[in-house]
C-alpha positions in Angstrom: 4.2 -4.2 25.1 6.0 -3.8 21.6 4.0 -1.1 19.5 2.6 -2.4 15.8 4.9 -1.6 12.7 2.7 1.8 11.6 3.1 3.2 15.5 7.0 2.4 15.0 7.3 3.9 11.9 5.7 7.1 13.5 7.0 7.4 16.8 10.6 6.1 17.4 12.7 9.0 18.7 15.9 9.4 20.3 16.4 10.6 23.7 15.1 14.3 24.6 19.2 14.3 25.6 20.2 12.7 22.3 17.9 15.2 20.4 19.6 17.9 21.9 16.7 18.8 24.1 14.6 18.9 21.2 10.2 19.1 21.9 9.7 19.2 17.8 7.0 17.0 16.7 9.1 15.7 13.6 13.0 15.0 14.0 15.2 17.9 13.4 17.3 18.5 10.5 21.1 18.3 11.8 23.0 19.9 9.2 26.6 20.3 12.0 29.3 18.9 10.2 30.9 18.8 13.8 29.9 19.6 17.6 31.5 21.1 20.4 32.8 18.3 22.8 34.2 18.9 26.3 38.1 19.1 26.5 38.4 15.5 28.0 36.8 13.9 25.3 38.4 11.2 23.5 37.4 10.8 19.4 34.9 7.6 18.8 33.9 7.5 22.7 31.1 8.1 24.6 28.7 10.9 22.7 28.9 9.9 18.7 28.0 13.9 18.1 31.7 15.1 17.7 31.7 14.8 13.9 28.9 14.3 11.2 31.0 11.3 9.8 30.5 9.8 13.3 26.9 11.0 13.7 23.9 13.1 14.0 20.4 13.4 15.8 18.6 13.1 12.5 20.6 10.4 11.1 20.9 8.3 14.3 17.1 8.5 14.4 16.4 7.1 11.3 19.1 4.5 12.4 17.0 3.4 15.5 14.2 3.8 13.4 15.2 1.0 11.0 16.0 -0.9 14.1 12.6 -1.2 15.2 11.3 -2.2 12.2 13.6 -4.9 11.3 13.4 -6.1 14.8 16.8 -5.5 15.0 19.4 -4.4 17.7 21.7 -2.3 15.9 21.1 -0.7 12.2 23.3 1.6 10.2 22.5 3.6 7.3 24.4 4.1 4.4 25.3 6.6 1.3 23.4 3.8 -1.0 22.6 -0.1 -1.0 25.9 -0.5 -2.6 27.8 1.5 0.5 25.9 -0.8 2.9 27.4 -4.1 1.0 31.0 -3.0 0.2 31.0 -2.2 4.2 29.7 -5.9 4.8 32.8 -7.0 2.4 35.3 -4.4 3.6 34.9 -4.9 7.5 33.8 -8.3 7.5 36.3 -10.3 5.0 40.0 -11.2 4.5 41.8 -12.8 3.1 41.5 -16.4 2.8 38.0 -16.3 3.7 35.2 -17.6 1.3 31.6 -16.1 0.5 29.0 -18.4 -0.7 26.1 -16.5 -3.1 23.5 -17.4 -5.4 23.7 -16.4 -9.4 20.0 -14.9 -8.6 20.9 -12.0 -6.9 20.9 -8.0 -7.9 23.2 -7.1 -10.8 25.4 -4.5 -8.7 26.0 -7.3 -5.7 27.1 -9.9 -8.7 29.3 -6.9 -10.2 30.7 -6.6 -6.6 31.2 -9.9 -5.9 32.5 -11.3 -8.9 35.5 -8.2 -9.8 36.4 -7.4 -6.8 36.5 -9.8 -3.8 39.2 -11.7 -5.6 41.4 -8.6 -5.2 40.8 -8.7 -1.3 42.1 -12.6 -1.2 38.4 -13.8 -1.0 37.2 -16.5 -3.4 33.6 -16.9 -4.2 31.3 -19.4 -4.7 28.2 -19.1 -6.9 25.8 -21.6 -6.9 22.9 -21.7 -10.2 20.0 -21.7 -7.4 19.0 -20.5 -3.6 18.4 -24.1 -2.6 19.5 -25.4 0.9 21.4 -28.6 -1.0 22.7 -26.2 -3.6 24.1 -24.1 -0.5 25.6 -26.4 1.8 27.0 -28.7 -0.4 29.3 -25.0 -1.3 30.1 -24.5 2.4 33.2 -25.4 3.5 35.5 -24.5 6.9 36.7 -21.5 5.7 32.9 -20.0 4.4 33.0 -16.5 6.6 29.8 -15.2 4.9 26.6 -16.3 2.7 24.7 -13.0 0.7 21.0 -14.6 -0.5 18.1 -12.7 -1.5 14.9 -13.6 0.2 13.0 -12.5 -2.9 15.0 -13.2 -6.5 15.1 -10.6 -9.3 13.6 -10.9 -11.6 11.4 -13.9 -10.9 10.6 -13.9 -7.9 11.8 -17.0 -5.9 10.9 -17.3 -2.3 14.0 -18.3 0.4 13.2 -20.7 2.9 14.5 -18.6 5.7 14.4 -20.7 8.9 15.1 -24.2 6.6 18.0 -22.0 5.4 19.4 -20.6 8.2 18.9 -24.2 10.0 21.2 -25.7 7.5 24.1 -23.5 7.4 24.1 -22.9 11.1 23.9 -26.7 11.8 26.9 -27.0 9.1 28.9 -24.1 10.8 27.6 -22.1 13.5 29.8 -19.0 12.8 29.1 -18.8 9.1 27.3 -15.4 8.8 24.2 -15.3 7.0 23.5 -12.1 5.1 20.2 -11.6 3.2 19.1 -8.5 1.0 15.7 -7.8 1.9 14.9 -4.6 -0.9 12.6 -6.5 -3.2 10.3 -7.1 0.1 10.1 -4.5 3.2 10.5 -5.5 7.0 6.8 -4.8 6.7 6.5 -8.3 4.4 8.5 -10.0 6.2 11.5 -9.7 8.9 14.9 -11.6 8.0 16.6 -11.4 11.3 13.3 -13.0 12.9 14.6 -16.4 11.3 17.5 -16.4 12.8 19.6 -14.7 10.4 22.7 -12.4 11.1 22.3 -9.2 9.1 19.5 -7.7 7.1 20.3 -5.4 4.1 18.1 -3.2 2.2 18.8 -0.8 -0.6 16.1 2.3 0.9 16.0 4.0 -2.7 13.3 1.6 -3.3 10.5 0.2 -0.8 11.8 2.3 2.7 12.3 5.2 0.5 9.2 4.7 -2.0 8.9 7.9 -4.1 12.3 7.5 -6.2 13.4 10.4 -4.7 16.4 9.3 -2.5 19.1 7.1 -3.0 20.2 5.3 0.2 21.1 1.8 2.0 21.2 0.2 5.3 22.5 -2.9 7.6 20.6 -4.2 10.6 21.7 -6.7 12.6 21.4 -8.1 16.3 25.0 -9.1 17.2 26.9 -6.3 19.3 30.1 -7.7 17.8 29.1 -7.4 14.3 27.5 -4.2 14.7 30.8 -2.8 15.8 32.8 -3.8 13.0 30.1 -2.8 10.1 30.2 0.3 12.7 33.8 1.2 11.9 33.7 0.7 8.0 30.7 2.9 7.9 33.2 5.7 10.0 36.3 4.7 8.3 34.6 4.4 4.8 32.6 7.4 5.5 29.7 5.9 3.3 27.1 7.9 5.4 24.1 9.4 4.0 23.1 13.2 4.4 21.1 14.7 7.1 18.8 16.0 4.7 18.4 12.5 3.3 17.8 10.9 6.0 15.3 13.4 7.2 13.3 12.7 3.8 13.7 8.8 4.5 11.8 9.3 8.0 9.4 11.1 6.3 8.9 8.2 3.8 9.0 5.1 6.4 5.6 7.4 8.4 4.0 5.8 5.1 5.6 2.8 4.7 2.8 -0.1 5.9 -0.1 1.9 3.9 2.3 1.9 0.7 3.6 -1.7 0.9 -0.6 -2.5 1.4 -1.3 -0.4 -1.8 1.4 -1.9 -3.7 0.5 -5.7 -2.3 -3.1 -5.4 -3.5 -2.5 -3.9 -6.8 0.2 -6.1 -7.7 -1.5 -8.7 -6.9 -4.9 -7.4 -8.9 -3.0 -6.7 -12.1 -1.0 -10.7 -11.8 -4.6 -12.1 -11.5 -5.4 -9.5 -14.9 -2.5 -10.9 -16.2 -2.8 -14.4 -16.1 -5.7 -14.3 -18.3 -4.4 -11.9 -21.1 -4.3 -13.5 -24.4 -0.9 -11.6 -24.9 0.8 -13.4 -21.6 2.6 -16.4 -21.6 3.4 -16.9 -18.3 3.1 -14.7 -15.0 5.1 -14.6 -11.7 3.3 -13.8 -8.3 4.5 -15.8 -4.8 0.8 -15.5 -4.3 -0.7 -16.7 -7.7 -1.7 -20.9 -7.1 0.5 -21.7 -9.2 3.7 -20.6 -8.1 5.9 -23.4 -6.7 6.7 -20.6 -3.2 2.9 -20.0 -2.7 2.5 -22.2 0.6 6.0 -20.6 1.6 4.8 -17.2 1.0 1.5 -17.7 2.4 3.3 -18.9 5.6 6.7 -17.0 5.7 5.0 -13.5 4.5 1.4 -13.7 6.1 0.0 -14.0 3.0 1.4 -10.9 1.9 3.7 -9.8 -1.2 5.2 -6.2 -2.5 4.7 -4.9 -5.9 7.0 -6.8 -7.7 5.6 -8.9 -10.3 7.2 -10.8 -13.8 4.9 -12.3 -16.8 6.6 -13.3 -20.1 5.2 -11.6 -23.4 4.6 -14.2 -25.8 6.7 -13.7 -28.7 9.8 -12.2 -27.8 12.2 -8.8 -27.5 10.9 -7.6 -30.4 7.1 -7.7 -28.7 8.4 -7.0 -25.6 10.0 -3.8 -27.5 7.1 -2.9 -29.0 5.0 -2.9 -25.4 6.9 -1.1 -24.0 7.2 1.6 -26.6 2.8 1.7 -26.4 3.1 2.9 -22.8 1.7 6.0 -21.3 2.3 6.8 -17.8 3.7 3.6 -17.2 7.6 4.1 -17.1 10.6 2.3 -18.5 13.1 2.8 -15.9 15.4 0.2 -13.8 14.5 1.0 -10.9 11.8 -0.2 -8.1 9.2 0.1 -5.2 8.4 3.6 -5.8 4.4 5.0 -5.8 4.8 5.3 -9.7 4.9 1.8 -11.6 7.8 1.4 -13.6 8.8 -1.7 -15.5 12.3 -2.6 -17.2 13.3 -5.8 -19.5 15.6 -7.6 -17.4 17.9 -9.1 -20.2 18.7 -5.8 -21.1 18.7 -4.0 -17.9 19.5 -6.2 -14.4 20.8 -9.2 -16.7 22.4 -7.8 -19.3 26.0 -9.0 -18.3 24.5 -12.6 -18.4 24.9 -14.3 -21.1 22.0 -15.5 -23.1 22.0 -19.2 -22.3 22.8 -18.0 -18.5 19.5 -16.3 -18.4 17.8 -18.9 -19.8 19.0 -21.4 -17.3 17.4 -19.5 -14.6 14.1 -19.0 -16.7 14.8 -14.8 -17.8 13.7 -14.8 -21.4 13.6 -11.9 -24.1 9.7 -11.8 -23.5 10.3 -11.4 -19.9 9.5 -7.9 -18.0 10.0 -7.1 -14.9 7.0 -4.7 -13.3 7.0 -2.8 -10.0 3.5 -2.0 -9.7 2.7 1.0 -8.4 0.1 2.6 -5.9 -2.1 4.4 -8.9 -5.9 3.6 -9.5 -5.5 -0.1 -10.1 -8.2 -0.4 -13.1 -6.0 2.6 -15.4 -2.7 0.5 -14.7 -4.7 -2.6 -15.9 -6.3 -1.1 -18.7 -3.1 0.9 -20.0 -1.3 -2.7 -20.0 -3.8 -4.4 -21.7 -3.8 -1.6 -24.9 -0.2 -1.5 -24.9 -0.4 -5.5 -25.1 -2.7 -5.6 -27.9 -0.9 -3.0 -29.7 2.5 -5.0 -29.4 0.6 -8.2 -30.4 -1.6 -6.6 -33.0 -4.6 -8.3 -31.3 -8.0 -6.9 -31.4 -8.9 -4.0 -29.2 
């Protein structure tokens, strides 16, 4: 019988043989840059422990790990969530071949995307919105991969994953179907469960959860795929450190009783939110009135991260002012960590949009991105609401 996600979390090991013959309670740290190997053996065969490049015993646990979690077969981790991608375009693409990718994805994958895959003979194809018509009417015979997020940034738009993954495979069973995963957890929900082909997750934020490591990973169920993202992790040599990986294992032990912390007090300040005379409008997949909330009700168990957005009426100037009357609350661009930080999208994630581009896909100057964190829900809501009235000069 398959163990619950907190058990996994805990307990997944290696091999006593794999671990070297290890009893520790905890993985080891491997910090061997290379291993002795018997005289017949042959580089990238049998036993990955012939150089740290190739492998360690605290790295390929985390790997297997990961692969529990997601469900998955195979997972790999990687130097960042931007190591983890560049190997899905390097050992996945050529030339000739076409990626299909919605506007609404993170800033770094559109950077990515939008230089660089030209270079490699690879032509892209954005489309304004992560809609199964707005997809398939951008596939054609020569689409080798499609990168969605399951959960947008800023705004948080839910992805249809089995109607998705039902339209493109009927249109071309091949077509590989990538989603990013980051602003969510496997613990919200499990991508590959749908049907998908890969899962990718930047681990500096939910897996990782204190802000403390930067990290990424792939997961995936097909053998074939998971050799070639296996050799551009090798040949790239994108691979995280042992010590790194050590503090990731330590972070996923908590992972379900953070993600539960940050679901219910995200979801307690978007319900503050909604009624603050300083707030036009507030984003939460489980709020009633967000067009996704059957979906994620359905999709996600009823569950959500701590990723919220609400729109400060007024505009950057307010928004400005906000954030400049926070306390603990921290300005910073990052996300999913146990401290709650918030950005301004258009000048942080969205700044190399233009204006009217942003407002096209609803990102305004009033809007702020906030990834609640896991502190005593009633100071996070009261330091908003002072910081609000400040901004606003409304009455205290």
């Amino acid at each position: 019988m398959e163990r619950n996600f907190s058990t996994l979390s805990l307990h997944t090991r290696l091999s006593k043989e794999e671990e070297d013959g290890s009893t520790s309670v905890v993985p080891s740290i491997t910090n061997a840059a290379t291993f002795k190997t018997s005289s017949d053996y042959i580089l990238g065969q049998g036993n990955a422990y012939c150089y740290g490049r190739y492998g360690n015993t605290t790295r390929n646990t985390l790997e297997a790990t990961i692969a529990k979690l997601e469900g998955a077969a195979q997972a790999f981790a990687f130097s960042s969530g931007m190591a983890a991608t560049s190997a899905v375009v390097d050992g996945l693409l050529k030339q000739g071949d076409e990626v299909v990718a919605s506007k609404q994805m993170y800033g770094g994958t559109y950077s990515l995307f939008t230089e660089d895959l030209h270079k490699f003979g690879v032509c892209l194809k954005l489309v304004d919105k992560s809609v199964v018509d707005d997809i398939v009417s951008a596939l054609t015979s020569k689409t080798r991969l499609v990168w969605l997020e399951v959960c947008s940034n800023p705004l948080l738009k839910i992805l249809d994953l089995a109607l998705m993954v039902k339209a493109i495979k009927g249109y071309k069973s091949d077509i590989i179907i990538c989603i990013d995963n980051t602003f969510l957890s496997p613990f919200i929900v499990k991508p590959l469960s749908f049907g998908v082909d890969m899962v990718m997750h930047s681990m500096s934020k939910y897996y990782g959860g204190h802000s403390d490591i930067i990290m990424g990973c792939l997961a995936m169920n097909d053998p074939a795929l998971g050799s070639q993202i296996l050799r551009a992790q090798r040949m790239r040599g994108g691979v995280p450190s042992a010590f790194d990986c050590y503090l990731m294992i330590r972070s996923i032990y908590t992972l379900e009783i953070r993600m539960m912390k940050h679901h219910e007090n995200a979801l307690a300040v978007a319900n503050f939110l909604a009624d603050h005379p300083g707030v036009a409008e507030v984003v939460h997949p489980l709020l009633a009135n967000h067009p996704s909330h059957d979906l994620a009700q359905q999709q996600h168990g009823g569950l959500h991260s701590g990723m919220i957005a609400f729109t400060i009426k007024g505009g950057k100037r307010e928004a400005l002012a906000f954030f400049d009357n926070l306390k603990f609350i921290t300005y910073a661009v990052s996300l999913g960590g146990v401290h709650s930080l918030i950005s301004h999208p258009m000048s942080t994630t969205h700044s190399f949009l233009k204006p009217e581009d942003c407002s096209a896909v609803g990102i305004h100057e009033g809007t702020v991105r906030f990834s609640v964190g896991i502190e005593n829900v009633e100071d996070i809501k009261t330091e908003l609401n002072r910081a609000l009235r400040t901004a606003l000069k409304l009455e205290i």
